[in-house]
TORTORVEX-508925 format. One record per residue: residue in one letter; chain; z negated, x negated, y negated of N, C-alpha, C, O in turn. Coordinates in steps of 0.2 Angstrom, whole numbers, plus 5000, padded with zeros to 4 digits. Example, Ala and Ser with C-alpha at 12.3 -4.5 7.8 and 13.67 -1.06 7.14 Angstrom:
BEGIN
aa:ch:n.Z:n.X:n.Y:ca.Z:ca.X:ca.Y:c.Z:c.X:c.Y:o.Z:o.X:o.Y
A:A:4961:4934:5028:4961:4938:5022:4961:4934:5016:4958:4929:5017
S:A:4965:4936:5011:4964:4932:5005:4961:4936:5000:4960:4933:4994
//
This chain:
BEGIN
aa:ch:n.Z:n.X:n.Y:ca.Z:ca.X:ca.Y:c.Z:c.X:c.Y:o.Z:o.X:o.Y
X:A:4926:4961:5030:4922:4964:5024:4927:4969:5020:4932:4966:5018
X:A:4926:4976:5019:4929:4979:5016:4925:4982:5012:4919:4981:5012
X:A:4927:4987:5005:4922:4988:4999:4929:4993:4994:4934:4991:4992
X:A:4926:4998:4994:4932:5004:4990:4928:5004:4983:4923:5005:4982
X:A:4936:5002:4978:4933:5003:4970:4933:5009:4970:4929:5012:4967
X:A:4938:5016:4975:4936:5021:4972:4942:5024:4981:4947:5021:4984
X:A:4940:5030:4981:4943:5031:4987:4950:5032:4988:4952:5034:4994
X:A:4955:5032:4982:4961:5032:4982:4964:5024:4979:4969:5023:4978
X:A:4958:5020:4979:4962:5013:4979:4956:5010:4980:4951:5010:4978
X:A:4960:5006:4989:4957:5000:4989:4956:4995:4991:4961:4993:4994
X:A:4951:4991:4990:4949:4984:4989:4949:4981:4995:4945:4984:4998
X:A:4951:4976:5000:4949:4974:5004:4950:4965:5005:4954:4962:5002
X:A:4945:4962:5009:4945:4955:5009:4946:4953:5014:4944:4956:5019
X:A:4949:4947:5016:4949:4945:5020:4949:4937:5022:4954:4934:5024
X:A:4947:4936:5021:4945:4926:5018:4945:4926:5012:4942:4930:5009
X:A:4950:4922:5010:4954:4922:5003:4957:4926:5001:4958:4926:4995
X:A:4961:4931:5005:4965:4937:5004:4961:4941:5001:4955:4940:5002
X:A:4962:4946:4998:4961:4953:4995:4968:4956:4996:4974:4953:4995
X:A:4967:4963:4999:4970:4970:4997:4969:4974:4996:4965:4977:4999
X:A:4973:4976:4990:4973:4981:4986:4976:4988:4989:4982:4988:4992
X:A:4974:4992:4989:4980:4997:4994:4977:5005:4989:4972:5006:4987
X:A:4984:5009:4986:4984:5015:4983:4984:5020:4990:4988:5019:4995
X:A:4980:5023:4990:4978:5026:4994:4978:5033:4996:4973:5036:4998
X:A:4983:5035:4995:4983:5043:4994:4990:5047:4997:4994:5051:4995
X:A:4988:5043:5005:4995:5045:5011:4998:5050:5011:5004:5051:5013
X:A:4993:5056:5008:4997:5065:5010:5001:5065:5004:5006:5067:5005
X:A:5000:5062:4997:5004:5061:4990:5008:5056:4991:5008:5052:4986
X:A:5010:5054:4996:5015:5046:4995:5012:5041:4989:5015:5037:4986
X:A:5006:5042:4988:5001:5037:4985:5003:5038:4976:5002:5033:4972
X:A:5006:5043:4976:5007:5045:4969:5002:5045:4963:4997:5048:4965
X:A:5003:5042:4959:4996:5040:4953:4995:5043:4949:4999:5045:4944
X:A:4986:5045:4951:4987:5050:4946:4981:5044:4941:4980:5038:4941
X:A:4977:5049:4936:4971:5047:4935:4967:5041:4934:4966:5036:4930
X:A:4965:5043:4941:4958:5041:4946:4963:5037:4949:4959:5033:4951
X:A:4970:5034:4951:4970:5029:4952:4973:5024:4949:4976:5020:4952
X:A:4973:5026:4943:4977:5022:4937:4968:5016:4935:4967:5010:4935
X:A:4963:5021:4934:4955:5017:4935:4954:5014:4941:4950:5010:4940
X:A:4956:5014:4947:4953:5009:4952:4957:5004:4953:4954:4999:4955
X:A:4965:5005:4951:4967:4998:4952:4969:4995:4945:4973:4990:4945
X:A:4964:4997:4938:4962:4991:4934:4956:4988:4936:4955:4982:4936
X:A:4952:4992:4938:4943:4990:4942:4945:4984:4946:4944:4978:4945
X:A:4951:4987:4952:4950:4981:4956:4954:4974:4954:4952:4968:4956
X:A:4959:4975:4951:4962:4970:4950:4955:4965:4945:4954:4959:4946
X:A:4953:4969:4939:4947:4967:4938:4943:4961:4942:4942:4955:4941
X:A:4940:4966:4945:4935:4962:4952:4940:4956:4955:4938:4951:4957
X:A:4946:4957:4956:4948:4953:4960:4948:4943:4956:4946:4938:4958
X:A:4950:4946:4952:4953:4942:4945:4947:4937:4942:4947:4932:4939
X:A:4940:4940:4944:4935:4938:4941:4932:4932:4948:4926:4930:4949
X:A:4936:4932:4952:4932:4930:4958:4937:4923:4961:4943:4924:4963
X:A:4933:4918:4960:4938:4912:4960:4938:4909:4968:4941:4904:4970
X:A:4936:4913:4970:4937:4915:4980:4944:4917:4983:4946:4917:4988
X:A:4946:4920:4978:4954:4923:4979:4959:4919:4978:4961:4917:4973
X:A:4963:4917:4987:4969:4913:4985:4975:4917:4982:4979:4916:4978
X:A:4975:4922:4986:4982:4928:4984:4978:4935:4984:4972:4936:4985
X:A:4983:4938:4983:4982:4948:4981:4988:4948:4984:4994:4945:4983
X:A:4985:4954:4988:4992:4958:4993:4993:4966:4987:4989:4965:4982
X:A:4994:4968:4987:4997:4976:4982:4999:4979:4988:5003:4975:4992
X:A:4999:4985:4990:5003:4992:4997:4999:4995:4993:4994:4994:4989
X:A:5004:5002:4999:5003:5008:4999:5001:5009:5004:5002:5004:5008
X:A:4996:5015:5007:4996:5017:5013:5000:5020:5016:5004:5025:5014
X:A:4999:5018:5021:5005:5026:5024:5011:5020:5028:5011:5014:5027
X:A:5016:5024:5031:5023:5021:5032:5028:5024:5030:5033:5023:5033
X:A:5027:5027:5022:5034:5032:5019:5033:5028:5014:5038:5028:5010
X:A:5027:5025:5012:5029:5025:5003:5023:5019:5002:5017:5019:5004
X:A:5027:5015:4999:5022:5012:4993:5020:5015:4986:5015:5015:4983
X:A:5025:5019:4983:5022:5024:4978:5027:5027:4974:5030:5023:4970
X:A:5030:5033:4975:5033:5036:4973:5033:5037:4964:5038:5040:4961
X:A:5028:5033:4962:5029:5036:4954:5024:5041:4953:5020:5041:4958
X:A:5022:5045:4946:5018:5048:4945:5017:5055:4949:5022:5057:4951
X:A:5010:5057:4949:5008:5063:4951:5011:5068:4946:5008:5067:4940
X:A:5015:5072:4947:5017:5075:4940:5013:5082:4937:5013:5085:4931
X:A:5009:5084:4945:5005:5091:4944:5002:5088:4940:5000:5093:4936
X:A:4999:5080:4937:4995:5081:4933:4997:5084:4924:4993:5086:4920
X:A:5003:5083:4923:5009:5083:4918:5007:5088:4913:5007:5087:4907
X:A:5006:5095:4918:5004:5101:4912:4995:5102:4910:4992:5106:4906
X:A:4993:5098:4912:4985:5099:4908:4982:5090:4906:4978:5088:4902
X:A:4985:5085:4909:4982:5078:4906:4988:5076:4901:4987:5072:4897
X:A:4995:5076:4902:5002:5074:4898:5006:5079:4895:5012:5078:4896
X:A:5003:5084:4891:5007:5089:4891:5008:5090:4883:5009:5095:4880
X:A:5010:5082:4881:5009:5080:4873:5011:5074:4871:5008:5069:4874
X:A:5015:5072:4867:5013:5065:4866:5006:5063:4862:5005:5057:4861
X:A:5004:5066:4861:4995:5064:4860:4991:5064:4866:4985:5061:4866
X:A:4993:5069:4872:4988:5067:4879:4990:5062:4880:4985:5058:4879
X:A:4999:5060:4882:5002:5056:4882:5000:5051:4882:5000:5047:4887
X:A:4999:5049:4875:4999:5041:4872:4989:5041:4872:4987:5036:4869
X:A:4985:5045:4874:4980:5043:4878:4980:5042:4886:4976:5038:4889
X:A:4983:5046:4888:4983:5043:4896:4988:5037:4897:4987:5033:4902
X:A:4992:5037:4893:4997:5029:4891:4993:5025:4892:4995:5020:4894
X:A:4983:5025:4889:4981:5018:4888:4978:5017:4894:4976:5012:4896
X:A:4978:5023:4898:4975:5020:4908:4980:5016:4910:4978:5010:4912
X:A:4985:5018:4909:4991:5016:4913:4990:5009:4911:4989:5004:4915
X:A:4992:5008:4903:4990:5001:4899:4987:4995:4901:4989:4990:4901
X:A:4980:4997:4904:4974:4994:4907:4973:4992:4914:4970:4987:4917
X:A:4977:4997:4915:4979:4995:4924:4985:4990:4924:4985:4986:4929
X:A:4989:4989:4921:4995:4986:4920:4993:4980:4918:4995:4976:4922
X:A:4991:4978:4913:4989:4973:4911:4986:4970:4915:4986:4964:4915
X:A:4981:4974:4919:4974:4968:4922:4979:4966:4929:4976:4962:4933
X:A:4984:4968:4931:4989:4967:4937:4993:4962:4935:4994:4958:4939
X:A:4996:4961:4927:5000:4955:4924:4996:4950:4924:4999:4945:4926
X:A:4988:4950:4921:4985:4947:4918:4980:4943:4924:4976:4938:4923
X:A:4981:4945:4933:4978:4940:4938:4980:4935:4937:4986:4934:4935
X:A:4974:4931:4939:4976:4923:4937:4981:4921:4946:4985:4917:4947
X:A:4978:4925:4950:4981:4923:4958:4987:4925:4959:4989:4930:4956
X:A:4991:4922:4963:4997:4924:4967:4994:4932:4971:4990:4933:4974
X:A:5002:4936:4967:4999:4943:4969:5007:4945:4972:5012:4943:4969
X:A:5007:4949:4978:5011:4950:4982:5012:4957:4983:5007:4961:4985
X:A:5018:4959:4982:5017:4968:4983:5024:4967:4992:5030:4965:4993
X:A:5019:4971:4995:5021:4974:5000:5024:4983:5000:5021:4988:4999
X:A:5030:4982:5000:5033:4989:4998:5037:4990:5005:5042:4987:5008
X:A:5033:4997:5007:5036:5000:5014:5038:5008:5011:5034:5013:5009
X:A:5044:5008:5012:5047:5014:5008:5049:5015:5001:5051:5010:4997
X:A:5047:5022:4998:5049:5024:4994:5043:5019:4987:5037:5018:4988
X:A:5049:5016:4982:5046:5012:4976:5050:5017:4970:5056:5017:4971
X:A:5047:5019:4967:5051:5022:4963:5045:5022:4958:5039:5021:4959
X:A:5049:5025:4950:5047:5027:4942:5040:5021:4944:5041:5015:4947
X:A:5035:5022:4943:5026:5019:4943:5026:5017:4946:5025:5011:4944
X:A:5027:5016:4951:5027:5011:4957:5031:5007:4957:5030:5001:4960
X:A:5036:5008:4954:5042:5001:4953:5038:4998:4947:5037:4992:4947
X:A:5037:5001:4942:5034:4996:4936:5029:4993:4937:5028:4987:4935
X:A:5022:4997:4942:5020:4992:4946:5020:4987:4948:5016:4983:4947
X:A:5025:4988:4954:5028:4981:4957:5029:4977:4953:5027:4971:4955
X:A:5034:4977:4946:5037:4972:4944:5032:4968:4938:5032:4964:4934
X:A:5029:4971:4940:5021:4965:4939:5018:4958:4941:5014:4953:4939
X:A:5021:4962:4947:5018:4956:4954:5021:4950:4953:5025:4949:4948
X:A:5020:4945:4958:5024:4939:4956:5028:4938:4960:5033:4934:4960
X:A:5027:4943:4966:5032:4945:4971:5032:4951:4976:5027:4953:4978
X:A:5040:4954:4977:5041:4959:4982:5043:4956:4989:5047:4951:4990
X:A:5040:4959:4994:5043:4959:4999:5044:4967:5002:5039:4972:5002
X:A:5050:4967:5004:5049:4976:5004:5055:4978:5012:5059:4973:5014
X:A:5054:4984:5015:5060:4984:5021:5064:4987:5020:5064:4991:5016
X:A:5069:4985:5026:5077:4987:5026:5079:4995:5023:5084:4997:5020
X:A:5073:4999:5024:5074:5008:5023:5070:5009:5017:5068:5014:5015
X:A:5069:5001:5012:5063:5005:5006:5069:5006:5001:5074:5002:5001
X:A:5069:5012:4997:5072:5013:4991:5067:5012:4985:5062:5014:4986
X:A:5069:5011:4978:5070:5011:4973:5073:5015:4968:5077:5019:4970
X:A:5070:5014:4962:5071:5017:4956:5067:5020:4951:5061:5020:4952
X:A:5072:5023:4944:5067:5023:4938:5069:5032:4936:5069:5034:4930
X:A:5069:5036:4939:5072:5041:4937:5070:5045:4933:5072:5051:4933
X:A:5067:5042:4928:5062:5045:4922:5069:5050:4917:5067:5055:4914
X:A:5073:5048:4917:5076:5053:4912:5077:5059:4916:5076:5065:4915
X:A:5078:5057:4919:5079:5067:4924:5072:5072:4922:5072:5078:4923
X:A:5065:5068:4920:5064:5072:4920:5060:5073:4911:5055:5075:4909
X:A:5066:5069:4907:5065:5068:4901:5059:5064:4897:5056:5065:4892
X:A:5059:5058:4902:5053:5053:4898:5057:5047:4899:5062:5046:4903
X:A:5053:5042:4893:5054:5039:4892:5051:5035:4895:5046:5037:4898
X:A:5052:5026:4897:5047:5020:4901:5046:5018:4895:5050:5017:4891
X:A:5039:5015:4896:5035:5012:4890:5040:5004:4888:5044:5002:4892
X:A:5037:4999:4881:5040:4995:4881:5038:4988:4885:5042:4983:4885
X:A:5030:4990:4889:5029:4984:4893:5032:4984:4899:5033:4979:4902
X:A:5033:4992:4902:5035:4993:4909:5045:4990:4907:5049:4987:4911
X:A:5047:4993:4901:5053:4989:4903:5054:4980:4901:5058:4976:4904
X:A:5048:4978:4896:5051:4970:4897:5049:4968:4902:5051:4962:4903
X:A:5043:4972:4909:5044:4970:4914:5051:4970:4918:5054:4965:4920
X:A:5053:4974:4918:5059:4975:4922:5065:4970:4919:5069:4967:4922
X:A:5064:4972:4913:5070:4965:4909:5069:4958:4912:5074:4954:4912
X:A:5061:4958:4915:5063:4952:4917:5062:4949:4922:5060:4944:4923
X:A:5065:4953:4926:5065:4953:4933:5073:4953:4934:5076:4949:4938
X:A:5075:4958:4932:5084:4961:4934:5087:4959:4928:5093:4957:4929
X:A:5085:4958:4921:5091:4957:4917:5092:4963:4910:5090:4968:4911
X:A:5095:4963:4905:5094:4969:4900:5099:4974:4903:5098:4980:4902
X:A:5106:4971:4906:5112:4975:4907:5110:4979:4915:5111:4985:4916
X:A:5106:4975:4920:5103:4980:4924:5098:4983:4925:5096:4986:4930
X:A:5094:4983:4919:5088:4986:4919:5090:4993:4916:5089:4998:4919
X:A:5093:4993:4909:5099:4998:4908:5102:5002:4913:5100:5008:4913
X:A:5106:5001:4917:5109:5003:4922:5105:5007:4926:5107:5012:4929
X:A:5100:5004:4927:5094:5008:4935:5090:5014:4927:5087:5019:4929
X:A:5090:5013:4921:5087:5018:4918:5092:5025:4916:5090:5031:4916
X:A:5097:5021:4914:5103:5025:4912:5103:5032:4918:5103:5038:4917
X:A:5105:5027:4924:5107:5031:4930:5104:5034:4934:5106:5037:4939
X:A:5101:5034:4933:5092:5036:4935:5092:5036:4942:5088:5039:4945
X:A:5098:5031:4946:5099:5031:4953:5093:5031:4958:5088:5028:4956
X:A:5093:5034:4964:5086:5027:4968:5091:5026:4973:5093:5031:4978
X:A:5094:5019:4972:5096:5013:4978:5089:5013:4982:5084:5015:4983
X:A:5097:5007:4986:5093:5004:4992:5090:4997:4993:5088:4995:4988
X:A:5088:4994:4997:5083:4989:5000:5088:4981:4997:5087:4976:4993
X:A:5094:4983:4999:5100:4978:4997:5103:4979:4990:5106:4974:4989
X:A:5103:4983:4986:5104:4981:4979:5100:4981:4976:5101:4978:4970
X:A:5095:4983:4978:5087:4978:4975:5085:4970:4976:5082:4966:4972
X:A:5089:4969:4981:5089:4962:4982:5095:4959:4977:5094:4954:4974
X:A:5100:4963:4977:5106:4959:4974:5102:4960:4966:5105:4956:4961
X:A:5098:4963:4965:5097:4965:4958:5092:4961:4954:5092:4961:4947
X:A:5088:4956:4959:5084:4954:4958:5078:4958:4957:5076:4958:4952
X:A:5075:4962:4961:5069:4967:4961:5066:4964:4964:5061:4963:4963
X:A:5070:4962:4972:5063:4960:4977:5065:4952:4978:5070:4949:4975
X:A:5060:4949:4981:5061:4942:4984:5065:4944:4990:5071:4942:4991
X:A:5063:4946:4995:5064:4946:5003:5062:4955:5004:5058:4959:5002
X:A:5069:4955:5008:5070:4961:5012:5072:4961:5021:5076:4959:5025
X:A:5067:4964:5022:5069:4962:5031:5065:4968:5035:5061:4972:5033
X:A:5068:4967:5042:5068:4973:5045:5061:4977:5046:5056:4974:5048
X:A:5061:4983:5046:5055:4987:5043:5049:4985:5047:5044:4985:5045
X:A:5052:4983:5055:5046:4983:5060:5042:4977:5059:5037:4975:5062
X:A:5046:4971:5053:5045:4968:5052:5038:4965:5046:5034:4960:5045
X:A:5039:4969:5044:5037:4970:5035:5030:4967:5036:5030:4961:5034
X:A:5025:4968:5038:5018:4968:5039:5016:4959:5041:5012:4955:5038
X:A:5023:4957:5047:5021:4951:5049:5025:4947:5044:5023:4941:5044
X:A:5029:4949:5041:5033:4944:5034:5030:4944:5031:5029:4938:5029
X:A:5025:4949:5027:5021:4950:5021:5015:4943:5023:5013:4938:5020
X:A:5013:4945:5029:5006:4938:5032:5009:4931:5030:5006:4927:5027
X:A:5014:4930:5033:5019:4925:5033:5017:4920:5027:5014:4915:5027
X:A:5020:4924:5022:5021:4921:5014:5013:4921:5014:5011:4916:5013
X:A:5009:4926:5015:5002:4926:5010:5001:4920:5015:5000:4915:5011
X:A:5001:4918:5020:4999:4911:5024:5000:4904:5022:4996:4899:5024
X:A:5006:4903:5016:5008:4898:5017:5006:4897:5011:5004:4891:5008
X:A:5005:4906:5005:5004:4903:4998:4994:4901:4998:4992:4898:4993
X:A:4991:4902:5002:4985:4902:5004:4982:4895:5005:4976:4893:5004
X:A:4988:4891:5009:4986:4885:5013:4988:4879:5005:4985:4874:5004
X:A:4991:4882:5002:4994:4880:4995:4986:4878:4990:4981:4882:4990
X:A:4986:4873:4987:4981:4875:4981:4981:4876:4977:4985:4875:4972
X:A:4975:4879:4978:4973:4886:4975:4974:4885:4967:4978:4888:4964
X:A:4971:4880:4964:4972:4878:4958:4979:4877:4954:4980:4879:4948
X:A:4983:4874:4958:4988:4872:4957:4993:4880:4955:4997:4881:4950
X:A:4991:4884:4960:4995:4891:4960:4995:4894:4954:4999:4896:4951
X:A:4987:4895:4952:4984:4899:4947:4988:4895:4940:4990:4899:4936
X:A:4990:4888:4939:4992:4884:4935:5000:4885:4936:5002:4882:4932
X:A:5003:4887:4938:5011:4888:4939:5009:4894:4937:5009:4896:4931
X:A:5007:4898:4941:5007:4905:4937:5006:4907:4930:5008:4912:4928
X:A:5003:4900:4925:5000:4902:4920:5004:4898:4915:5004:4899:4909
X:A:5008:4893:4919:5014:4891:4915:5019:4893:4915:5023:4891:4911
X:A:5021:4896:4919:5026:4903:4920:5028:4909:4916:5033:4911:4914
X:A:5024:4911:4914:5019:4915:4909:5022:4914:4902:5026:4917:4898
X:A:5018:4906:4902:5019:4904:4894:5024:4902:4892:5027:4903:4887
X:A:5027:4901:4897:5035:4900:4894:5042:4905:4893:5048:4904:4893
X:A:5037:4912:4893:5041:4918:4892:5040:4918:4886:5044:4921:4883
X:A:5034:4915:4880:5037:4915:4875:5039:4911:4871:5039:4905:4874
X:A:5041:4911:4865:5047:4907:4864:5044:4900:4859:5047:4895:4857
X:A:5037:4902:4858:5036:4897:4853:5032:4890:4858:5029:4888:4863
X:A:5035:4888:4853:5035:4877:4856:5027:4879:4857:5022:4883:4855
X:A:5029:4873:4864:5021:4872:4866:5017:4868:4863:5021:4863:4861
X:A:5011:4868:4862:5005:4864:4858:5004:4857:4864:5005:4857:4870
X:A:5001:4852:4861:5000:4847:4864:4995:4848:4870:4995:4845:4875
X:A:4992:4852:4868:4983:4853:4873:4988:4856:4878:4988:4854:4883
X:A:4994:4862:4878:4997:4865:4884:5002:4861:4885:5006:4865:4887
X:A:5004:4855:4884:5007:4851:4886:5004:4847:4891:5007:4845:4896
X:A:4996:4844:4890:4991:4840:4892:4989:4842:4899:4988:4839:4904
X:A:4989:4851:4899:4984:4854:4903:4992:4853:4910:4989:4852:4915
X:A:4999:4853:4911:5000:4851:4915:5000:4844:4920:5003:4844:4926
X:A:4995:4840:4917:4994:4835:4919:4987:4835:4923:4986:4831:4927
X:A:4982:4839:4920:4977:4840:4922:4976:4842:4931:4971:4844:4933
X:A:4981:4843:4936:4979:4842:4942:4977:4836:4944:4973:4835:4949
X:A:4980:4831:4941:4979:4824:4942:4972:4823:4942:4971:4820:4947
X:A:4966:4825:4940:4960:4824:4941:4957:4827:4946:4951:4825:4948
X:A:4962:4835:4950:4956:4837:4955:4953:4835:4958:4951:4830:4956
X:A:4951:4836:4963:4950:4834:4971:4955:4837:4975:4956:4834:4981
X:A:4958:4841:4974:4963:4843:4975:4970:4841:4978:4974:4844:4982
X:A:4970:4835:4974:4976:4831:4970:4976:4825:4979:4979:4825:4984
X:A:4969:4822:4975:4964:4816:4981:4966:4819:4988:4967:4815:4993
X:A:4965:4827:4989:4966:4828:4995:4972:4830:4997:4974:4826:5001
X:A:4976:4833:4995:4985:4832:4995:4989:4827:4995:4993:4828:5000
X:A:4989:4824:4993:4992:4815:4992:4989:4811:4997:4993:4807:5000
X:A:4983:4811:4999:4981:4808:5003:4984:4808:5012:4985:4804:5016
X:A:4984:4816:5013:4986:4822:5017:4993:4819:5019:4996:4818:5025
X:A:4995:4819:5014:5004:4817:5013:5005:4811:5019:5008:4810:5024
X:A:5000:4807:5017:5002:4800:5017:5000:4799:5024:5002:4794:5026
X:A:4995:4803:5029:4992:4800:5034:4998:4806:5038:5000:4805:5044
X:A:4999:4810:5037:5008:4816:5039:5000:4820:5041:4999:4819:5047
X:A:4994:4825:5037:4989:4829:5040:4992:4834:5034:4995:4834:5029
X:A:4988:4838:5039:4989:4844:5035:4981:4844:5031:4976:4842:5033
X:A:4983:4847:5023:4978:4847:5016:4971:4855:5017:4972:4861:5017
X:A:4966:4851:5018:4962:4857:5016:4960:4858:5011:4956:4854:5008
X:A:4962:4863:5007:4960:4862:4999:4956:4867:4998:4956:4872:5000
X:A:4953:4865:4993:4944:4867:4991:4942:4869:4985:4937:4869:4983
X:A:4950:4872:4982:4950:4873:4975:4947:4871:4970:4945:4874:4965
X:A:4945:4864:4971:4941:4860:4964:4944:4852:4964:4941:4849:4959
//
């Protein structure tokens, strides 16, 4: 079953999977707009739908997961910091609602990830990317600055002294200093990327569902700094009640493999 929030980003399903795909192969899927709105829509949609074990994230095409912004849009929608900090709040909206899935979200990166397309990625909960993809932030070359959410993303991912360095330098690296950098999880060979991407979403899929959405969401809370309350102390106990729990343990003990039924 397949279903487009909009035709330069789309939605697709497939059991428990969803992917997301920016869609705009002749622009190396550069973001304009219209698809800054379809991939807060979709992630929306997806986020609302308690049928989703994972989110895939790609680009179309075989060059690019996403080069970064469309810049033709630059002189008639950003030609201001008052366009600016209104089309800032699309950017905003789609950014968040990609932080804010409750699902394990997986970005598959084939080629170029650079400026928007790196800050999107570093949203996810994970990159898999291949051996020829590059990276970077090379926003000062053309004199902008990266907002404060897209860098405490990045800070926390690679760190303040290398998040710095990829801004400073406006480099775009490779596949392998991404990995050393901590940007991606897993890098491997291009021809490969598709059936490694399957791979991970298979196993995180066979996983339950509830449990994931709950490490994701205690992962989260512990980026900030204040003591936990007792009820979010509480709630890491509360798998012990699912059905989930009854089928996994159980599973364990007869050496079967768990079907779990998210409840």
């Amino acid at each position: 079953m397949s279903t487009a929030t909009d035709p330069v980003v789309l939605l697709e399903r497939d059991g428990a999977v969803a992917t997301i795909t920016l869609n705009r192969p002749d622009k190396l899927n550069a973001l304009n707009r219209t698809m800054w709105i379809g991939v807060r829509d979709a992630f929306h949609e997806v986020s609302a739908d308690p049928s989703v074990r994972c989110v895939v994230l790609t680009g179309a095409g075989e060059r690019a997961f996403c080069p970064g912004a469309d810049i033709s849009e630059f002189e008639t929608a950003r030609a201001s910091a008052a366009q600016a900090a209104e089309y800032g709040k699309l950017m905003d909206g789609a950014m968040e609602a990609i932080a804010d899935c409750p699902h394990p979200v997986v970005v598959k990166v084939k080629g170029i990830c650079v400026g928007g397309g790196l800050e999107i990625a570093c949203l996810a909960d994970m990159r898999i990317c291949q051996e020829s993809s590059r990276f970077g932030v090379p926003v000062n070359k053309l004199g902008l600055t990266m907002g404060y959410s897209e860098i405490a993303a990045l800070i926390g991912l690679v760190g303040k002294t290398n998040a710095l360095e990829i801004l400073y330098e406006a480099r775009v690296f490779g596949a392998a200093e991404a990995k050393e950098k901590g940007l991606v999880n897993r890098v491997v060979p291009d021809a490969q990327i598709d059936a490694a991407v399957a791979e991970s979403v298979s196993r995180i899929v066979a996983g339950a569902p509830l449990v994931n959405r709950w490490h994701k969401k205690f992962a989260r809370r512990l980026e900030r700094a204040t003591p936990l309350t007792e009820a979010e102390i509480a709630e890491g106990y509360a798998a012990f009640d699912t059905q989930d729990f009854q089928t996994g343990y159980k599973a364990f003990l007869a050496k079967a493999t768990p079907d779990f039924e998210g409840r």
